[in-house]
C-alpha positions as CSV (number, residue, x, y, z in Angstrom):
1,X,11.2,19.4,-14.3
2,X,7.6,20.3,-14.4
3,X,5.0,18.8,-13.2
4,X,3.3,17.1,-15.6
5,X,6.3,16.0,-17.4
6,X,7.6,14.5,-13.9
7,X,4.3,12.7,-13.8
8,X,4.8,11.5,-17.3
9,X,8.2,10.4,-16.7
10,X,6.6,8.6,-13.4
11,X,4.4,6.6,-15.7
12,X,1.9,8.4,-13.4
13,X,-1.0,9.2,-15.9
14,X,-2.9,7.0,-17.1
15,X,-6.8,9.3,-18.5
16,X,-7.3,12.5,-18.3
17,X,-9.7,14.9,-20.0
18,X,-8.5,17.8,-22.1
19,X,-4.8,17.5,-21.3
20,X,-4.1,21.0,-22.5
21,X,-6.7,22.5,-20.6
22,X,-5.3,20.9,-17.6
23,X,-2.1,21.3,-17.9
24,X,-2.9,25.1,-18.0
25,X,-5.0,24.9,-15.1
26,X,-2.3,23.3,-12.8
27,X,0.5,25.9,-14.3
28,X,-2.0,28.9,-12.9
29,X,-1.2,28.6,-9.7
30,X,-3.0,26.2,-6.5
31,X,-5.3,24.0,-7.6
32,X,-8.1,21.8,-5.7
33,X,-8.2,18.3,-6.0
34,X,-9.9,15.3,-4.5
35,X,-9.5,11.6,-4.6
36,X,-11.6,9.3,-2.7
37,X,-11.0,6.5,0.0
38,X,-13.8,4.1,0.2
39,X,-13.7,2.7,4.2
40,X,-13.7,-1.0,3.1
41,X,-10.9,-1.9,5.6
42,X,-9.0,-0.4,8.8
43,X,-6.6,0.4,7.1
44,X,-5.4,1.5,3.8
45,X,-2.6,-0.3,1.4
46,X,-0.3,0.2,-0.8
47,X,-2.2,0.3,-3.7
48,X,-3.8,3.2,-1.7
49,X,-0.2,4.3,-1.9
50,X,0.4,4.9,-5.0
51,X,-2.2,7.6,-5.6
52,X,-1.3,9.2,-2.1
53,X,1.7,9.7,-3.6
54,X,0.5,11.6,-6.2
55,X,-1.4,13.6,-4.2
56,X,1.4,14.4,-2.6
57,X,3.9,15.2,-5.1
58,X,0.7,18.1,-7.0
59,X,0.6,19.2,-2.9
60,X,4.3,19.8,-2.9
61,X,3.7,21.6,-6.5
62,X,1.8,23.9,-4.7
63,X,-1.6,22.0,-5.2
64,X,-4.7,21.6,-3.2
65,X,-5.4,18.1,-2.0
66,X,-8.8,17.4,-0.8
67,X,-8.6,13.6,0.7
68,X,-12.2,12.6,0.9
69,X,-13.2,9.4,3.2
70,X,-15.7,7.7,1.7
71,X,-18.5,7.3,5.3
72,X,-21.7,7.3,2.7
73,X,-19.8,5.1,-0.6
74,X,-18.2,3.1,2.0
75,X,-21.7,1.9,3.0
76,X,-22.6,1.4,0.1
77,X,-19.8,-0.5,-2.2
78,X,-17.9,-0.1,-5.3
79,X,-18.3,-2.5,-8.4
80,X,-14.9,-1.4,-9.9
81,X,-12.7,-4.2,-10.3
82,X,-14.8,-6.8,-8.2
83,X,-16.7,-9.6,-10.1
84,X,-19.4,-10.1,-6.8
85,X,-21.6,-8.2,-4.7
86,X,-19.0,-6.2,-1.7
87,X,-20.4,-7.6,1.9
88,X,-21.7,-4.5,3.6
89,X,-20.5,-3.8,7.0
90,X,-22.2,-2.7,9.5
91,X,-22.4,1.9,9.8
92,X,-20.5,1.5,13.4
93,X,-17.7,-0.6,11.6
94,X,-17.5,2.2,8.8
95,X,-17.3,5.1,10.7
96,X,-14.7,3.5,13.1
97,X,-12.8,2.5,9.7
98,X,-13.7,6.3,8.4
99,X,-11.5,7.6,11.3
100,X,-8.7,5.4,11.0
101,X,-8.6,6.4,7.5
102,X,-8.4,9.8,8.4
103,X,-5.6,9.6,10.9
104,X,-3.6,7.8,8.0
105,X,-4.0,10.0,5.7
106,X,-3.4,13.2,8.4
107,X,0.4,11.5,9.1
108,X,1.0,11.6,5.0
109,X,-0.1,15.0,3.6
110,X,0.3,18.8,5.0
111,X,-2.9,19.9,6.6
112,X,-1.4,22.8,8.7
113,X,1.1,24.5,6.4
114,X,-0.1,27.1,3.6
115,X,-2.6,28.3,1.5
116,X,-2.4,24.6,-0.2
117,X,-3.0,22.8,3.4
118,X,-5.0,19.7,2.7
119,X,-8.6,19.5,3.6
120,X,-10.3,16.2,4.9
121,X,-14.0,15.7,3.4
122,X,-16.4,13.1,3.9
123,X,-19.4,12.2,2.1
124,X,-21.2,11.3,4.5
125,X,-21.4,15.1,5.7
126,X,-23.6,15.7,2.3
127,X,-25.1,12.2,1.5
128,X,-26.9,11.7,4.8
129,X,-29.9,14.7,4.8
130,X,-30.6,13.8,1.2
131,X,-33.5,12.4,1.3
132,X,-34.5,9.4,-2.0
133,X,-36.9,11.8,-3.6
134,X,-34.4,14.8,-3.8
135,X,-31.3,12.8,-4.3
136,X,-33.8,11.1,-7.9
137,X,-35.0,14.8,-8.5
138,X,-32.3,16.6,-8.4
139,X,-29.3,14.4,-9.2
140,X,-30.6,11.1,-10.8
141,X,-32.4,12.7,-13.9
142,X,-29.0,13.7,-15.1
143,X,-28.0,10.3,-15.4
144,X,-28.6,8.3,-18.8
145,X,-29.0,4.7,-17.8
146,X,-28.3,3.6,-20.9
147,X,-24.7,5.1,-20.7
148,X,-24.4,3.8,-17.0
149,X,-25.3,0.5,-18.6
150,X,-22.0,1.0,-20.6
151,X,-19.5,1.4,-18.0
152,X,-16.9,-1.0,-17.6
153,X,-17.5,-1.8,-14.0
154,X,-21.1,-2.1,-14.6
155,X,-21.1,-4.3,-17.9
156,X,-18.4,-6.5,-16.5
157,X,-20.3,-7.5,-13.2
158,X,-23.5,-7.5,-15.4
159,X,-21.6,-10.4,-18.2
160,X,-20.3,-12.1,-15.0
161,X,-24.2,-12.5,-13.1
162,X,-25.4,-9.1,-12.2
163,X,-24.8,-6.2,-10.1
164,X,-27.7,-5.1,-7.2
165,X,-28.9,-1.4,-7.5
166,X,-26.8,-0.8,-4.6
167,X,-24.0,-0.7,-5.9
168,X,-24.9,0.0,-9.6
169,X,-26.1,3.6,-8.0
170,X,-22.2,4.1,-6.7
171,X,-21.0,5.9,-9.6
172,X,-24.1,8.5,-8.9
173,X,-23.1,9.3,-5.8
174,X,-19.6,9.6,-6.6
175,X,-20.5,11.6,-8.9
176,X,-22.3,14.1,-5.9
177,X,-19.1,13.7,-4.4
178,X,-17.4,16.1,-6.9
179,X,-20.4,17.9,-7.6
180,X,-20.4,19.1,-4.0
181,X,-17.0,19.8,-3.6
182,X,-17.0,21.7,-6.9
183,X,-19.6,23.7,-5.1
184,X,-17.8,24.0,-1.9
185,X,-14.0,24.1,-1.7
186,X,-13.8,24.9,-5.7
187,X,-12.3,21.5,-6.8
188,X,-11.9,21.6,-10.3
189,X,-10.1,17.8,-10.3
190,X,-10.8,14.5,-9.6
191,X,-7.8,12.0,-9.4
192,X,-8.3,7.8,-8.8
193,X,-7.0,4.8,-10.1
194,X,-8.1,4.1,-13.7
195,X,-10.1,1.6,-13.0
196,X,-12.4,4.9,-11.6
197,X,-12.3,6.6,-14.8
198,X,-16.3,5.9,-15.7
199,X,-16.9,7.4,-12.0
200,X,-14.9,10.3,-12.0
201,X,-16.3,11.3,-15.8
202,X,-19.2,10.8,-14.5
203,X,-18.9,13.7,-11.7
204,X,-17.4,16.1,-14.7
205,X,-20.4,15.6,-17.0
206,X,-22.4,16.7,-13.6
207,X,-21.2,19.4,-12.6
208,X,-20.7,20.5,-16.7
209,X,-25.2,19.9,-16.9
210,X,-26.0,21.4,-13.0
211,X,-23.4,24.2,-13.0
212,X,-22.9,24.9,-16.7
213,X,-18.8,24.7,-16.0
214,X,-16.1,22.7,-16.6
215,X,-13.9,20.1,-14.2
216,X,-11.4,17.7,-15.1
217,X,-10.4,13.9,-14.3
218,X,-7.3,12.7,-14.3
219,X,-6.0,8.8,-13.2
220,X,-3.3,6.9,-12.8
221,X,-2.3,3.7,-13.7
222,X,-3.0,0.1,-12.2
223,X,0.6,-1.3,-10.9
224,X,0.2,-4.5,-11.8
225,X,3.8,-6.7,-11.1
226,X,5.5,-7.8,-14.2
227,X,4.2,-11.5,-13.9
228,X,0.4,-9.9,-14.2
229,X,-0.6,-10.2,-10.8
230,X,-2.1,-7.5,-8.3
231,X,0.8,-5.2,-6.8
232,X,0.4,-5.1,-2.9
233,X,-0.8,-9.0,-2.3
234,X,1.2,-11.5,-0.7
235,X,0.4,-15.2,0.1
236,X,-1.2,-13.9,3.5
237,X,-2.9,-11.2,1.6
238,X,-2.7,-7.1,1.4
239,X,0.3,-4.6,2.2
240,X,-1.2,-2.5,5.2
241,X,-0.3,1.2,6.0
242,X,-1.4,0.0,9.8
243,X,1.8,-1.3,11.7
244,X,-0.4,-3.6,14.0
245,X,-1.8,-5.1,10.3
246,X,1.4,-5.3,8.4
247,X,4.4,-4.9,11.0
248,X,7.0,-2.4,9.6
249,X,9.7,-5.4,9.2
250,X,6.9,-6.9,6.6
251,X,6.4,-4.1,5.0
252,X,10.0,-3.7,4.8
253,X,10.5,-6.7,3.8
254,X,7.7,-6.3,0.8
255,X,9.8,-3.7,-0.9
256,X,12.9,-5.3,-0.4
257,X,12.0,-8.5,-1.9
258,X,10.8,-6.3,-5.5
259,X,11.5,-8.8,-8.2
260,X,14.6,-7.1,-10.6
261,X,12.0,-6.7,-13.5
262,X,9.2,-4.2,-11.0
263,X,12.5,-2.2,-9.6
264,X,12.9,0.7,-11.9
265,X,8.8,1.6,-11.8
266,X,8.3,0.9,-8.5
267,X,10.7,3.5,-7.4
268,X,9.6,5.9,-10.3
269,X,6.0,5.1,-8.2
270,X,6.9,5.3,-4.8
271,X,9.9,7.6,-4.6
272,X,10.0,10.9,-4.1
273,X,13.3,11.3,-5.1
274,X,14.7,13.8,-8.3
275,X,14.9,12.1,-11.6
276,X,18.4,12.6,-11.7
277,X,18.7,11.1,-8.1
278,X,16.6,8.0,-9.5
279,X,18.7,7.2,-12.3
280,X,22.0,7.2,-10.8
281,X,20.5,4.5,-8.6
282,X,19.3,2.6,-11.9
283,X,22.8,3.2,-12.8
284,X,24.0,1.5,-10.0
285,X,21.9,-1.3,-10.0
286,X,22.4,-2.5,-13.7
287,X,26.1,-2.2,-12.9
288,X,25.9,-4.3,-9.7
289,X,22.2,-5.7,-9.3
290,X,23.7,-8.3,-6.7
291,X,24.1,-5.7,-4.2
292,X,20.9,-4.8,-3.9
293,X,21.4,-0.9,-3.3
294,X,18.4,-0.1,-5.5
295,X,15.8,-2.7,-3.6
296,X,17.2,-1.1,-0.2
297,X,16.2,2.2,-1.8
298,X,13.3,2.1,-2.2
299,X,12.4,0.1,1.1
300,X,14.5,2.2,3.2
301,X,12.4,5.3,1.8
302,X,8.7,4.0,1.5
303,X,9.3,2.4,5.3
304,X,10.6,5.9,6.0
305,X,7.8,8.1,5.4
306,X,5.6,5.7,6.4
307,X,6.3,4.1,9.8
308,X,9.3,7.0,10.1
309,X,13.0,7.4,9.6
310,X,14.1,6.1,12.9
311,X,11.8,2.4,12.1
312,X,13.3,2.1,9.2
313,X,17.0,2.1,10.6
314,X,15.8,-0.2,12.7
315,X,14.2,-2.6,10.5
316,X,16.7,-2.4,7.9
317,X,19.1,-3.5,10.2
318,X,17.5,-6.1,11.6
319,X,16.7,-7.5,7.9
320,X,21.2,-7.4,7.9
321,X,21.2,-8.9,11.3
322,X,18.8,-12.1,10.2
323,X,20.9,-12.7,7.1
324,X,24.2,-12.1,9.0
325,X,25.5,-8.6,8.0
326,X,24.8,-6.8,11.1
327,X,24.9,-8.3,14.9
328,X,21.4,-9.9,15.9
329,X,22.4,-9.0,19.6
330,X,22.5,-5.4,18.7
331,X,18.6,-5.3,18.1
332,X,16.3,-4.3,20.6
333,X,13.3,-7.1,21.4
334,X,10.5,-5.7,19.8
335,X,12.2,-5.2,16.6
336,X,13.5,-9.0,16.6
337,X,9.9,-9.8,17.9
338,X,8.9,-8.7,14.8
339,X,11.5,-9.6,12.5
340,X,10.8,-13.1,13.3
341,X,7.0,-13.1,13.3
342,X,6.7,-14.7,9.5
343,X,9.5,-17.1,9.9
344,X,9.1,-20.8,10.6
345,X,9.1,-21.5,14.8
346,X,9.7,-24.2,16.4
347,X,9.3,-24.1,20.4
348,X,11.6,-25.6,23.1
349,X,10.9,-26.1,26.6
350,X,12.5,-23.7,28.9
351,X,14.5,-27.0,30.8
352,X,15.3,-28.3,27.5
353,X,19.0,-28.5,25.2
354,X,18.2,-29.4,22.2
355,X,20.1,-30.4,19.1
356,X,20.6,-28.1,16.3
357,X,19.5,-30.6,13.6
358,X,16.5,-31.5,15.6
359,X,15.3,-28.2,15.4
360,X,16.1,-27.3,12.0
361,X,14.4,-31.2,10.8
362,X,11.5,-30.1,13.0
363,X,10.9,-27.2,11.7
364,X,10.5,-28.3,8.0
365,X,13.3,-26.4,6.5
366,X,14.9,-29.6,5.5
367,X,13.0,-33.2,5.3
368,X,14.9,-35.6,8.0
369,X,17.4,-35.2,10.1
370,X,20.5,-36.7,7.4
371,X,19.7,-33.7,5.4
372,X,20.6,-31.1,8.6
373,X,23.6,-33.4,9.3
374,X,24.4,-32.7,5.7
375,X,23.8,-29.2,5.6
376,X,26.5,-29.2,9.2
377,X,28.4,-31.6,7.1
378,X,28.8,-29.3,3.8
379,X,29.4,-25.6,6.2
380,X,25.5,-24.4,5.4
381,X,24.7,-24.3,9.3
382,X,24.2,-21.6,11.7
383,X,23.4,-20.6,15.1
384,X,22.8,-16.7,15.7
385,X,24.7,-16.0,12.7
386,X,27.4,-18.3,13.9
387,X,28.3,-21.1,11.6
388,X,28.0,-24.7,13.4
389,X,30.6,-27.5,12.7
390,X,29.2,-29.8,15.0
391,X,26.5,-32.2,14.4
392,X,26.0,-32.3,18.0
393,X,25.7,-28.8,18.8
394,X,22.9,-28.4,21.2
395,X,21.1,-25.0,22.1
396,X,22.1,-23.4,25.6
397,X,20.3,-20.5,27.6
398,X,23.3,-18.3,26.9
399,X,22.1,-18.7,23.2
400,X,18.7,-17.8,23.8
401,X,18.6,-13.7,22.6
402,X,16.2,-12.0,25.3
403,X,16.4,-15.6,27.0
404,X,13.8,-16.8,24.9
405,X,14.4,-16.1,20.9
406,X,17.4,-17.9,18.8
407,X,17.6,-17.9,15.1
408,X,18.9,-20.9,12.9
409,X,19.9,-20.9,9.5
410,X,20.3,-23.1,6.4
411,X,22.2,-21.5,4.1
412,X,21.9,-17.8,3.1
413,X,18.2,-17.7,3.5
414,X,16.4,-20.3,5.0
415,X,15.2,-19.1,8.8
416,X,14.0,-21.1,11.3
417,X,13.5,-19.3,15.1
418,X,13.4,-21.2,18.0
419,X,11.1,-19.9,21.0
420,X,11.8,-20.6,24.4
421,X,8.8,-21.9,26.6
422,X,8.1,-21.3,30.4
C-alpha cells in the first residue's frame, strides 16, 4: 500500500493543505519534514507517541524527519489546548529537559543510516541571537493580528480570561521555526497534532510572503478514548516514554488494559504492523475477544520498541505470573519489584506470621475480615498463585519471594502484595 493511503487507512490525517500537491511531493522521492517537541516535561508521552510514529512510518517511506526540540518555545509556552497561562520553568530546567528529549527521540528514529537519516534541530540554535527589534522587523510585520486574533487557541484562552503576549507570540515563533528550516535543511513539511494546525499554517503563509515558495502542513488526529477523555492519562496522571517515570510493567499494563471499543484504532495508531497483518488480529479478536490476543498485541509491540524486545518478554510475563498463567518464582526481582509497584501493600514485620485474611482485610481489598473468610470459604483465595483452603493459613518465610515480596489474591484480579520488613 502507499503511503498516503496507509496513512488514511491509519486514520492518520487529520488537515493538510493542497492534498494533491502533497501527495505528489512525497511520491518524488525523500522528503524533509519537521514536527516539534516543546520541553514542557522530562519526558515525552504517548500522545508524543502517536506522531513519532508517523514520523517514523514517512522515514521508513524513504522520508526525511527533522525532530526539532523546542529549547526557545519551550521557554516560552504553548496556548493550544490549555485554558491557563503554562508556568515557565526555569532555562536550566529546559535545557536539561531539551536533552532528554533528544536522547528519546535518538532511541526511536534512524539518524545514522541513509540519505533520509534524521536530523535533530533546535530552536533555540536560531531564536537566541535574534534580537526584539529584528525578530518585529523582519518576522512580526508578516503577521496580521487580526487573523492571529482568530486562531482557535488564541480565541479560546481569550473567551476563557485572556492569554499574556508570551504566549500569544508562540505561533510567531513557530512559525520561524519552519521558516528557518525551510531555509536550511530544505523542509517543505510541517507535521503536529491538529490541535497545531493555526501554527503550522502559520509557518506556510511565511515562508510563501518571505521566500515567495510554497510548503505544506499536514496533522494528525487527537486520540481521544471512546468515552471522550484524553488518551495517555491515568488516575496518577500521563504515560511516560522514561522508564524511571512510567516503569515498563505500567506502561505495559496501559496498553493491555485498552477498553474493547479503542482496540482496533489504537493498533491502526501504534502498530507498525502490515494492514493485512492488523486485520487478521481484528479477525481474531471479534472471534475470541476473551482471550485477549489483540490487547497483548499491541502491548507486547509498543513496550517492544520502546523499552526493547527483551523488557517486553519480561514484563509480559510477569503480567501472566501476577494473574497466575506463568510461575511468579520464575521472575527476576527487579521485574516483580516493578510489577508490584501500583498494587495495594500491606507490610509485615520480618519476625511476624501472619494470617492470610488479616492481610487481605488490611489491605482494603475486602471490608472485614468475614468477607476474606468468605472469599477462603467460596475457593476465591490465593497465596503466590496458590489457592488457600484454610482460613488459618498464615504466611511463612519460605513464602516470601526474594525473602521479602508475596503476592495475595482475591479472585482473578484483585492484588494485594505483602512486603517483608527488617
Amino acid at each position: 500500500m502507499k503511503l498516503w493511503e496507509d496513512l488514511v487507512w491509519r486514520g492518520s490525517i487529520a488537515q493538510s493543505t493542497d492534498e494533491v500537491a502533497l501527495r505528489s511531493e512525497l511520491e518524488k522521492g525523500s522528503l524533509s519534514f519537521y514536527v516539534g517537541f516543546d520541553p514542557t516535561a522530562p519526558s515525552l508521552h504517548i500522545g508524543n507517541l502517536a506522531i513519532m510514529v508517523v514520523m517514523r512510518r514517512l522515514q521508513e517511506a524513504g522520508h526525511r524527519p527533522i525532530p526539532l526540540v523546542g529549547g526557545a518555545t519551550g521557554l516560552v509556552g504553548d496556548p493550544s489546548g490549555r485554558n491557563q497561562e503554562r508556568s515557565l520553568n526555569e532555562e536550566s530546567v529546559v535545557a536539561e529537559w531539551v536533552e532528554r528529549i533528544r536522547k528519546q527521540l535518538s532511541g526511536f528514529l534512524d539518524f545514522e543510516h541513509g540519505k533520509n537519516r534524521a536530523v535533530l534541530a533546535n530552536n533555540l540554535d536560531w531564536t537566541a541571537p535574534l534580537s526584539a527589534l529584528d525578530f518585529l522587523r523582519d518576522i512580526g510585520k508578516h503577521f496580521s493580528v487580526n487573523q492571529m486574533l482568530a486562531k482557535d487557541s488564541v480565541s479560546a484562552r481569550l473567551e476563557s480570561g485572556g492569554i499574556s503576549y508570551t504566549e500569544f507570540s508562540y505561533q510567531v515563533l513557530q512559525a520561524l521555526d519552519f521558516l528557518e528550516l525551510f531555509r536550511r535543511e530544505n523542509c517543505l513539511l510541517q507535521m503536529g497534532g491538529s490541535d497545531q494546525w493555526g501554527n503550522i499554517v502559520a509557518g506556510v503563509d511565511l515562508i510563501r510572503r518571505i521566500e515567495g515558495k510554497s510548503a505544506h502542513a499536514l496533522t494528525i488526529p487527537l486520540i481521544v478514548k471512546s468515552d471522550g477523555t484524553k488518551f495517555g492519562k491515568t488516575a496518577s496522571g500521563s504515560v511516560w516514554l522514561d522508564p524511571s517515570m512510567t516503569s515498563p510493567y505500567s506502561f505495559f499494563q496501559f496498553f493491555l488494559n485498552t477498553d474493547d471499543r479503542d482496540l482496533v484504532q489504537l493498533l491502526k495508531s501504534y502498530s507498525f504492523k502490515s494492514r493485512e497483518e492488523l486485520e487478521g488480529i481484528f479477525a481474531q479478536h471479534e472471534a475470541n475477544p476473551g482471550a485477549r490476543k489483540a490487547h497483548r498485541a499491541l502491548a507486547l509491540e509498543v513496550t517492544g520498541y520502546i523499552h526493547g524486545q527483551e523488557t517486553a518478554h519480561r514484563v509480559e510475563k510477569a503480567s501472566q505470573a501476577l494473574f497466575g498463567q506463568a510461575e511468579l518464582r520464575d521472575l527476576d526481582e527487579e521485574t516483580l519489584e516493578s510489577a508490584i509497584s501500583e498494587l495495594p501493600q500491606v507490610d509485615v514485620g520480618v519476625s511476624e506470621s501472619p494470617l492470610w485474611i488479616d492481610l487481605i482485610a488490611s489491605s482494603g481489598v475486602v471490608d472485614s475480615k468475614s468477607a476474606a473468610r468468605r472469599v477462603v470459604k467460596e475457593g476465591g483465595a490465593y497465596l503466590n498463585n496458590m489457592k488457600v483452603g484454610d482460613e488459618g493459613t498464615i504466611l511463612t518465610e519460605a513464602d516470601f519471594l526474594f525473602g521479602r515480596i508475596a503476592l495475595l489474591r482475591k479472585g482473578k484480579r484483585d492484588l494485594v502484595a505483602v512486603l517483608r520488613k527488617a
